[in-house]
FIPASE-7004 format. One line per 8 residues: number of its first residue (from 1); their letters; for each residue x, y, z of N, C-alpha, C. Coordinates in nm, 3 decimals. Layout:
% FIPASE-7004
NUM> a> X,Y,Z,X,Y,Z,X,Y,Z  ...
***
This chain:
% FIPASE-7004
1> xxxxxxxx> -1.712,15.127,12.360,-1.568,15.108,12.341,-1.510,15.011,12.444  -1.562,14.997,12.560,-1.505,14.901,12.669,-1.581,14.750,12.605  -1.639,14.724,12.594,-1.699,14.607,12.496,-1.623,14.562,12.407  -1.562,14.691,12.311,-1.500,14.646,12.221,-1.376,14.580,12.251  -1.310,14.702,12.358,-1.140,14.661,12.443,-1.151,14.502,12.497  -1.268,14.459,12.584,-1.286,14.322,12.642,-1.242,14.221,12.530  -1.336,14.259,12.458,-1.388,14.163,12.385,-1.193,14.130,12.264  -1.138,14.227,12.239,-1.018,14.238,12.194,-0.897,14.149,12.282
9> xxxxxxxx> -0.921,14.146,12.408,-0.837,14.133,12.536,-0.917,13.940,12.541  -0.995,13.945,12.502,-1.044,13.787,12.505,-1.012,13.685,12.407  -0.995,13.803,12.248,-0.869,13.726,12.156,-0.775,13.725,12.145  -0.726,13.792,12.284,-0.580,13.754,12.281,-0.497,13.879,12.209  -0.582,14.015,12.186,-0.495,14.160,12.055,-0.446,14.195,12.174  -0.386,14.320,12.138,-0.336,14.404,12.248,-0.451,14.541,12.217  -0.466,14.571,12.348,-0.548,14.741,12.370,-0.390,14.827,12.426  -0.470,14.937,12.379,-0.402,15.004,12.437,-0.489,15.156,12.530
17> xxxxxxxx> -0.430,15.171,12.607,-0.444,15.264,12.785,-0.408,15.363,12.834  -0.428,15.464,12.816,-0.418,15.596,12.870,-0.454,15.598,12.982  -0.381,15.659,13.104,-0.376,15.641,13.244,-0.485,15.747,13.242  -0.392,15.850,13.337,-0.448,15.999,13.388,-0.297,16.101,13.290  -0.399,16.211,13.269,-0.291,16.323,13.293,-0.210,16.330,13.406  -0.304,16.358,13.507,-0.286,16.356,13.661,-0.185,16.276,13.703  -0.147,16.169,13.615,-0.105,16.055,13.681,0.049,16.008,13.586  0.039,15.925,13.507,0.203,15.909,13.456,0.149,15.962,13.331
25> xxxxxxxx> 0.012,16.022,13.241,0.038,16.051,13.126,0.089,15.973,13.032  0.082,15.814,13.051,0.128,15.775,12.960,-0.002,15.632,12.919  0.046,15.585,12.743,-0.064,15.482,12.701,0.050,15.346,12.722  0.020,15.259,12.723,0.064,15.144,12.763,-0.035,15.011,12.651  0.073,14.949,12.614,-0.018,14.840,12.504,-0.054,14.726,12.660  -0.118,14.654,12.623,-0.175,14.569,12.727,-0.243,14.410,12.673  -0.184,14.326,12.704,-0.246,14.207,12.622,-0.249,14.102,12.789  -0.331,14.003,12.704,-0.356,13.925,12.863,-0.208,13.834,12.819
33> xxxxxxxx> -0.174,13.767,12.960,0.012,13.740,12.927,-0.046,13.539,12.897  -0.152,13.525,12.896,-0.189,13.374,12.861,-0.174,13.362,12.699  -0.171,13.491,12.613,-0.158,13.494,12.485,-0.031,13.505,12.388  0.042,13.547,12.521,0.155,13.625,12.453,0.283,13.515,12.381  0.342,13.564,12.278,0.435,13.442,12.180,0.546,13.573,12.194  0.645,13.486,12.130,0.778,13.599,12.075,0.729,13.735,12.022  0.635,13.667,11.934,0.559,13.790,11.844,0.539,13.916,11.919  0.454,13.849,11.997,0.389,13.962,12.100,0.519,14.087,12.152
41> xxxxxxxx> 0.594,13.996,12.242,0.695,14.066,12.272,0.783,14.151,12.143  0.837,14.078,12.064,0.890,14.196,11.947,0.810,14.280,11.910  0.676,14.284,11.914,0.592,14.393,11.878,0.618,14.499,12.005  0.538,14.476,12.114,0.649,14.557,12.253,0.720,14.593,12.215  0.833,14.529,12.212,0.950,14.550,12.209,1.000,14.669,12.087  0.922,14.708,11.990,0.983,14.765,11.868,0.882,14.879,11.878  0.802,14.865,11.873,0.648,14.953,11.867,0.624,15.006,11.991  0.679,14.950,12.101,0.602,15.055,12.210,0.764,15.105,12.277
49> xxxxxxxx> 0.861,15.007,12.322,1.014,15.037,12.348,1.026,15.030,12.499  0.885,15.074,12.605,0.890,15.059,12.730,0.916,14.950,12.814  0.927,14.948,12.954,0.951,14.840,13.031,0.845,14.737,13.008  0.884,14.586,12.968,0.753,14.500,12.914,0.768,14.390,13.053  0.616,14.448,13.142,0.617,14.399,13.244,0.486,14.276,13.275  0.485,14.201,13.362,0.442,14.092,13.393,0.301,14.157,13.536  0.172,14.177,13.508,0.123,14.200,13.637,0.052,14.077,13.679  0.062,14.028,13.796,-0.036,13.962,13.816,-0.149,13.981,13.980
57> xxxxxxxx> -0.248,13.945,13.981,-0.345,14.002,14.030,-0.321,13.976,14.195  -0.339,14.059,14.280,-0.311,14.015,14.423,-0.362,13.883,14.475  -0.469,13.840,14.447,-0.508,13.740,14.490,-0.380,13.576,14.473  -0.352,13.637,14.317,-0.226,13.524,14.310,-0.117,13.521,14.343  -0.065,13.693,14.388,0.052,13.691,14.454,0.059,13.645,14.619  -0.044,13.638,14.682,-0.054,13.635,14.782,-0.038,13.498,14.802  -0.102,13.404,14.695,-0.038,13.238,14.718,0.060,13.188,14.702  0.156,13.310,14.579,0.215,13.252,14.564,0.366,13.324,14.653
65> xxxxxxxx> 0.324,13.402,14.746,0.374,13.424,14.831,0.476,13.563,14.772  0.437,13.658,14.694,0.542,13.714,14.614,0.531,13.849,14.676  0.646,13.900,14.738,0.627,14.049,14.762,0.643,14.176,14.680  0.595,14.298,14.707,0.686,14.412,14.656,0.800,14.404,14.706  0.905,14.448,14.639,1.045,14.498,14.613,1.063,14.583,14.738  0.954,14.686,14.754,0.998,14.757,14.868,0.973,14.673,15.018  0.929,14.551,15.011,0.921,14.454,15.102,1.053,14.392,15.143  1.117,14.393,14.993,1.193,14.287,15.050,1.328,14.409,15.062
73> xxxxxxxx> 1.340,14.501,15.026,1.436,14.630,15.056,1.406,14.638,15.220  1.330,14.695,15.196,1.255,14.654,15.441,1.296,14.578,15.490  1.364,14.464,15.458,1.344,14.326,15.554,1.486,14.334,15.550  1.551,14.368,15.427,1.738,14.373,15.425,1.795,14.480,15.469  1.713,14.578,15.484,1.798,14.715,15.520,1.888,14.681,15.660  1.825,14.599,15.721,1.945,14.615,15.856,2.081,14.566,15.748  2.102,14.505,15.682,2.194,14.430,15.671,2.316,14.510,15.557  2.193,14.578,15.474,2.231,14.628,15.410,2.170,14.767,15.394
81> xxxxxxxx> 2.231,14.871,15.472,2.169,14.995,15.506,2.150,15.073,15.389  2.234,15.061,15.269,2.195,15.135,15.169,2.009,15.113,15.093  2.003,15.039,15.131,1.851,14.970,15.075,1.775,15.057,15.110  1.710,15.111,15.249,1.690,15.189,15.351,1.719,15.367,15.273  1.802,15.381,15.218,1.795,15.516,15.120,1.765,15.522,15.005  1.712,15.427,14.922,1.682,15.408,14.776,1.507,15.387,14.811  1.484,15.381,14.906,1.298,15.351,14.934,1.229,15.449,14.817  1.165,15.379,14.758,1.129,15.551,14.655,0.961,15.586,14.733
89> xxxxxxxx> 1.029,15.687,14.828,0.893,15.735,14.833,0.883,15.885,14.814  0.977,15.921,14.678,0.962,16.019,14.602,0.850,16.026,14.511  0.778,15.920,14.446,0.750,15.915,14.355,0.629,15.997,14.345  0.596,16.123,14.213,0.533,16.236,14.182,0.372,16.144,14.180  0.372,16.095,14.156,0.204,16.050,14.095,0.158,15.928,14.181  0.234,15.838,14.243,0.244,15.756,14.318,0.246,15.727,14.471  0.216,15.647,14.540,0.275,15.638,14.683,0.317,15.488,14.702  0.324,15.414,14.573,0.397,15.255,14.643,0.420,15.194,14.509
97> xxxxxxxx> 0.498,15.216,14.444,0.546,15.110,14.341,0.504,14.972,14.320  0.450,14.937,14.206,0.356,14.759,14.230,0.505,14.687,14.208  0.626,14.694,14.179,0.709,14.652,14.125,0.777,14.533,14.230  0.743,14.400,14.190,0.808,14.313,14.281,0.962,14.226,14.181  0.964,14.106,14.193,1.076,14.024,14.159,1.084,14.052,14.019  1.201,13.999,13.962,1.251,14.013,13.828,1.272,13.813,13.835  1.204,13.782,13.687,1.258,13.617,13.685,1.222,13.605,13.548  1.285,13.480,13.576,1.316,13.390,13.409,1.240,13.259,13.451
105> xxxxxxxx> 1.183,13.221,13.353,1.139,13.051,13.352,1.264,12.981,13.356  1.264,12.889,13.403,1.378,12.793,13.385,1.427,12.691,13.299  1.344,12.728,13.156,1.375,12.677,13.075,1.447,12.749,12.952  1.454,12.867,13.050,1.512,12.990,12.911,1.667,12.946,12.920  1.701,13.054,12.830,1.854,13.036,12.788,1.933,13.134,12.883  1.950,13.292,12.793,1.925,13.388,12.863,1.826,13.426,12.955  1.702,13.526,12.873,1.589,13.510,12.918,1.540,13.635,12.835  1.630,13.660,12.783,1.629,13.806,12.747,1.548,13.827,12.593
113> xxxxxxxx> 1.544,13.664,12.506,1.505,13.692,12.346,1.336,13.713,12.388  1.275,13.742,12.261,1.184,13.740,12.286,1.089,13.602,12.296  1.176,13.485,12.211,1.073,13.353,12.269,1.116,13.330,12.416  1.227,13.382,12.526,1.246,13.329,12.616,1.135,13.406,12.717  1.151,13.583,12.683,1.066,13.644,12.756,0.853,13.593,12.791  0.868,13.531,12.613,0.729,13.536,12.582,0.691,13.398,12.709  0.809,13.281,12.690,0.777,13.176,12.789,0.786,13.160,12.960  0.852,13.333,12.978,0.876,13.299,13.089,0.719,13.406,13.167
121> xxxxxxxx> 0.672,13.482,13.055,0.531,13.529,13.096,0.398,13.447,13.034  0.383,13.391,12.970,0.309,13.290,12.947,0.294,13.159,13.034  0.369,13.097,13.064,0.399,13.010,13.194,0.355,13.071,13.310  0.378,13.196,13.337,0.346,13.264,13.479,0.205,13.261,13.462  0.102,13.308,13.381,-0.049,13.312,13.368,-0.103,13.185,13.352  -0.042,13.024,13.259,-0.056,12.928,13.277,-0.044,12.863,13.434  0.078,12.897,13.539,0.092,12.811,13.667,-0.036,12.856,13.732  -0.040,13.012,13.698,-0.156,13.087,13.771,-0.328,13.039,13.754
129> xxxxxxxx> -0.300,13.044,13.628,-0.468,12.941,13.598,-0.462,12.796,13.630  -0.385,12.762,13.650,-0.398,12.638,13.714,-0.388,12.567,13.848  -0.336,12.724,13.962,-0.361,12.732,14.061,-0.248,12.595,14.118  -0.085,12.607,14.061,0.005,12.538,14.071,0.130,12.605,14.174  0.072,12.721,14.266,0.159,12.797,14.318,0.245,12.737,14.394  0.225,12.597,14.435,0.358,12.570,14.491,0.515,12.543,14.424  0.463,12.569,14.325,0.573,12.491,14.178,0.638,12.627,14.146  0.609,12.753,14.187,0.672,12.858,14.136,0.826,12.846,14.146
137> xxxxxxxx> 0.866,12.830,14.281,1.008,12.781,14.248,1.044,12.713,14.207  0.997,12.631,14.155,1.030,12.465,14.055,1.064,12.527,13.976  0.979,12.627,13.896,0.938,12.663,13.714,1.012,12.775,13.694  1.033,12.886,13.800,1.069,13.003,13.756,1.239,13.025,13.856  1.313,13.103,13.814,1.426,13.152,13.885,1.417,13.306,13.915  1.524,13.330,14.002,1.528,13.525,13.978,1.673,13.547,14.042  1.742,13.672,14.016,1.635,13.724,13.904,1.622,13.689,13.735  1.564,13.762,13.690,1.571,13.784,13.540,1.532,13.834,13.464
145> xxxxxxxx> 1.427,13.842,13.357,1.426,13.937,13.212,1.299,14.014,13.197  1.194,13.931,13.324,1.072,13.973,13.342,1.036,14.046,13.440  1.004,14.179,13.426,0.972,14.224,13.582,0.809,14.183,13.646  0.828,14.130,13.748,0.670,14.061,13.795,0.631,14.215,13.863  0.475,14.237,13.871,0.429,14.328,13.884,0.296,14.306,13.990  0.263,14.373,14.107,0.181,14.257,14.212,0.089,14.405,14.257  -0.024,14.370,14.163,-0.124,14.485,14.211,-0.172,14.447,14.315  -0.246,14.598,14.317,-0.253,14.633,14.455,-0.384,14.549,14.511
153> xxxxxxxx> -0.390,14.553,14.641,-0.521,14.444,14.701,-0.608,14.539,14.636  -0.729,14.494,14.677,-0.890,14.559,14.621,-0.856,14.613,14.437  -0.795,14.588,14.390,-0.717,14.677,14.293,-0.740,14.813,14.259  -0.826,14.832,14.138,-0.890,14.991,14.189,-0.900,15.047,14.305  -0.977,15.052,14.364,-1.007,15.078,14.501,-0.872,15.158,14.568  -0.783,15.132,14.522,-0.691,15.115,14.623,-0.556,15.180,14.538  -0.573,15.152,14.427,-0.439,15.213,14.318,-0.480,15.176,14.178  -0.455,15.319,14.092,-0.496,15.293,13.965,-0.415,15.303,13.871
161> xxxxxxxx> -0.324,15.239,13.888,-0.232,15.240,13.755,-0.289,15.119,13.637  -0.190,15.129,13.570,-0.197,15.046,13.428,-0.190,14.908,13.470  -0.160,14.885,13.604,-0.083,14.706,13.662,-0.241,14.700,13.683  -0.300,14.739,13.752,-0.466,14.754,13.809,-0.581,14.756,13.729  -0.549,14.825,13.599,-0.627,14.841,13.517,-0.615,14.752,13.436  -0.550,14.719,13.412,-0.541,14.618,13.314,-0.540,14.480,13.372  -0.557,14.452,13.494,-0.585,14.325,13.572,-0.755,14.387,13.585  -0.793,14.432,13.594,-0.961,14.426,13.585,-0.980,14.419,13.504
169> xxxxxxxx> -0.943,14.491,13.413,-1.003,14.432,13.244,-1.026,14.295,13.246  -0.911,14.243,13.266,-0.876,14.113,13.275,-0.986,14.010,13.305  -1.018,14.078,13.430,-1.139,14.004,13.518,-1.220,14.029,13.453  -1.287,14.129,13.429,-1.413,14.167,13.334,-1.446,14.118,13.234  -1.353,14.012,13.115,-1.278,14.000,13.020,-1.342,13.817,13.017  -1.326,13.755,13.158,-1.294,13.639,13.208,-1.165,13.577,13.163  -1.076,13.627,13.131,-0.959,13.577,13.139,-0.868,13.559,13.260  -0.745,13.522,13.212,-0.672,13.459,13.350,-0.614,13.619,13.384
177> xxxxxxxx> -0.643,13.648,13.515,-0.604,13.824,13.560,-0.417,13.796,13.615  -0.375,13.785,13.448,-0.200,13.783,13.470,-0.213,13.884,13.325  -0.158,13.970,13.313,-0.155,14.101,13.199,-0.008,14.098,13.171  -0.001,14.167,13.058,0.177,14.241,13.009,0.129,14.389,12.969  0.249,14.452,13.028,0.206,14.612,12.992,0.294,14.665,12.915  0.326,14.756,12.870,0.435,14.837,12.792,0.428,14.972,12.791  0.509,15.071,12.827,0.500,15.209,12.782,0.496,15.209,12.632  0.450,15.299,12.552,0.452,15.384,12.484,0.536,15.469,12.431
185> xxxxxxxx> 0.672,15.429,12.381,0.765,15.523,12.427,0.759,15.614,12.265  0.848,15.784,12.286,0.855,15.807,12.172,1.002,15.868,12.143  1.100,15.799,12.022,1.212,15.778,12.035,1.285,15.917,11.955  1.137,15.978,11.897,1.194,16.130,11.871,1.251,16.267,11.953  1.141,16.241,12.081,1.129,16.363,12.142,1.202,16.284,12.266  1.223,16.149,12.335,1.261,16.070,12.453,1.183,16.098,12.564  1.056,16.109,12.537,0.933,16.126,12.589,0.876,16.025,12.599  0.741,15.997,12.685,0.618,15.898,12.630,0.534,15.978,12.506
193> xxxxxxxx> 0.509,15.857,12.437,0.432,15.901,12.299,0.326,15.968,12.337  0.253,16.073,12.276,0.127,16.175,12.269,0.026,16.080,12.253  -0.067,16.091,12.310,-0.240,16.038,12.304,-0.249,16.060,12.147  -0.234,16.169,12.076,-0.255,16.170,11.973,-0.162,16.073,11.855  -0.042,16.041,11.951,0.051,15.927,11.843,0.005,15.803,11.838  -0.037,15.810,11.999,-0.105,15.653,12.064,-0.187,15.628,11.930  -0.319,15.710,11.943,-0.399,15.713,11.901,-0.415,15.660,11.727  -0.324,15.716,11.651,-0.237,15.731,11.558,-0.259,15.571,11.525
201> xxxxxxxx> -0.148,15.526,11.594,-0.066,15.352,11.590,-0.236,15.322,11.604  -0.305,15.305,11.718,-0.434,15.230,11.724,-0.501,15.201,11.600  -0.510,15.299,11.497,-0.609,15.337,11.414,-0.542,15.248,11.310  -0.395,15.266,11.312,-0.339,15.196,11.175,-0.315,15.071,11.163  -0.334,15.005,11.294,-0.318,14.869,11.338,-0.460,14.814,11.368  -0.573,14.874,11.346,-0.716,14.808,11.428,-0.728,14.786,11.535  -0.669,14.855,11.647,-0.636,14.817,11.759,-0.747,14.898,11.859  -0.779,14.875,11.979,-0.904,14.946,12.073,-0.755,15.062,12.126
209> xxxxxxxx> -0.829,15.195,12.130,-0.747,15.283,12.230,-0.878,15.352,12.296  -0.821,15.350,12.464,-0.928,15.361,12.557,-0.827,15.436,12.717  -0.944,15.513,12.743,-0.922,15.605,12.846,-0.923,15.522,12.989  -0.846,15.513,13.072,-0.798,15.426,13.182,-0.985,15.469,13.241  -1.025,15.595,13.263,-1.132,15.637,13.358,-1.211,15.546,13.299  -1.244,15.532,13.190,-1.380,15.433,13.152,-1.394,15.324,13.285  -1.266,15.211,13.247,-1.278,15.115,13.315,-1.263,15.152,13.462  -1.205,15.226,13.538,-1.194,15.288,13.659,-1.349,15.231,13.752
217> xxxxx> -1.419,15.350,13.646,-1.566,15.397,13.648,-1.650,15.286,13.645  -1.641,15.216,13.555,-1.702,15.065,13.538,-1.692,14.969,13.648  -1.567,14.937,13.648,-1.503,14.844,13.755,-1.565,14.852,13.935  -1.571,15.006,13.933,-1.627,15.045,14.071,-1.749,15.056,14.087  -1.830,15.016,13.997,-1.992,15.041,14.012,-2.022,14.975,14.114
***
């Protein structure tokens, strides 16, 4: 089944990802973000309903100089002390949020349709494969419509969410390790959708549905 997910993730489909119980309990569609069109996103956007986020792999955030959010909350709190009480280090399943900048390409309108979203994460995995990081501020603004997402160093190793997992796939994959994720959402119950709904959509669409541990397990050999 991980053969199959790669090999899906190399034409460009979306898989979809079941974390942990343990953990957020939730499936997440996942496509590499070098593929992604309007399409892509209205499918997100209608079919899964969750936050449709941008990860890209530490190695490229680090050139391109991009922090976590709770970095840059740290650095302003003198200034702005409320920052300093919103730190979430509540979080049940977690201990550090991958969640960095919010931006728009600079060629969008809004940023918000889905051809603006699709170009302003497609461009991000294009500057990235082309190893153009000084141009990020040229190409992109913030904030805006995309939330950038900056896994964790070692990735596994170190944090296993869906931003992580789905940037090793990535690697494993040989594709460019810049991903889009999506919850799962379910608009009956205002829950995340059941493994068994996940599961459901996978089957009726031809789509890979796969247990986060596989690749975990793999990845760390």
């Amino acid at each position: 089944m991980l053969n199959k997910a790669l090999k899906a993730l190399q034409n460009g489909e979306f898989i979809l990802m079941f974390d942990d119980e343990k953990r957020e309990s939730e499936t997440d569609m996942i496509i590499g973000a070098e593929f992604v069109t309007g399409r892509e996103v209205a499918t997100m956007r209608e079919d899964a309903g969750g936050l449709i986020c941008c990860c890209i792999h530490p190695d490229f955030c680090d050139k391109l100089k991009l922090p976590f959010m709770t970095d840059i909350m740290n650095a302003a709190t003198e200034k702005y002390p409320v920052l300093g009480e919103l730190i979430p280090n509540d979080i049940p399943y977690d201990e550090r949020s991958s969640f960095s900048i919010w931006a728009n390409h600079r060629k969008t309108f809004t940023g918000i349709t889905d051809n603006d979203r699709a170009l302003t994460i497609n461009s991000m995995a294009k500057l990235c494969k082309e190893e153009r990081f000084s141009e990020f501020g040229e190409e992109f603004r913030s904030p805006g419509h995309v939330s950038l997402l900056r896994g964790a160093n070692n990735l596994l190793k170190n944090r296993q969410g869906h931003t992580e997992i789905g940037l090793a796939m990535a690697q494993m994959a040989g594709i460019t390790p810049v991903t889009v994720v999506c919850e799962m959402m379910d608009g009956k119950t205002g829950e995340a959708r059941t493994i068994a709904d996940a599961e459901k959509y996978a089957e009726e669409h031809d789509l890979v549905f796969l247990d986060g541990n596989i690749v975990i397990d793999e990845y760390l050999k």
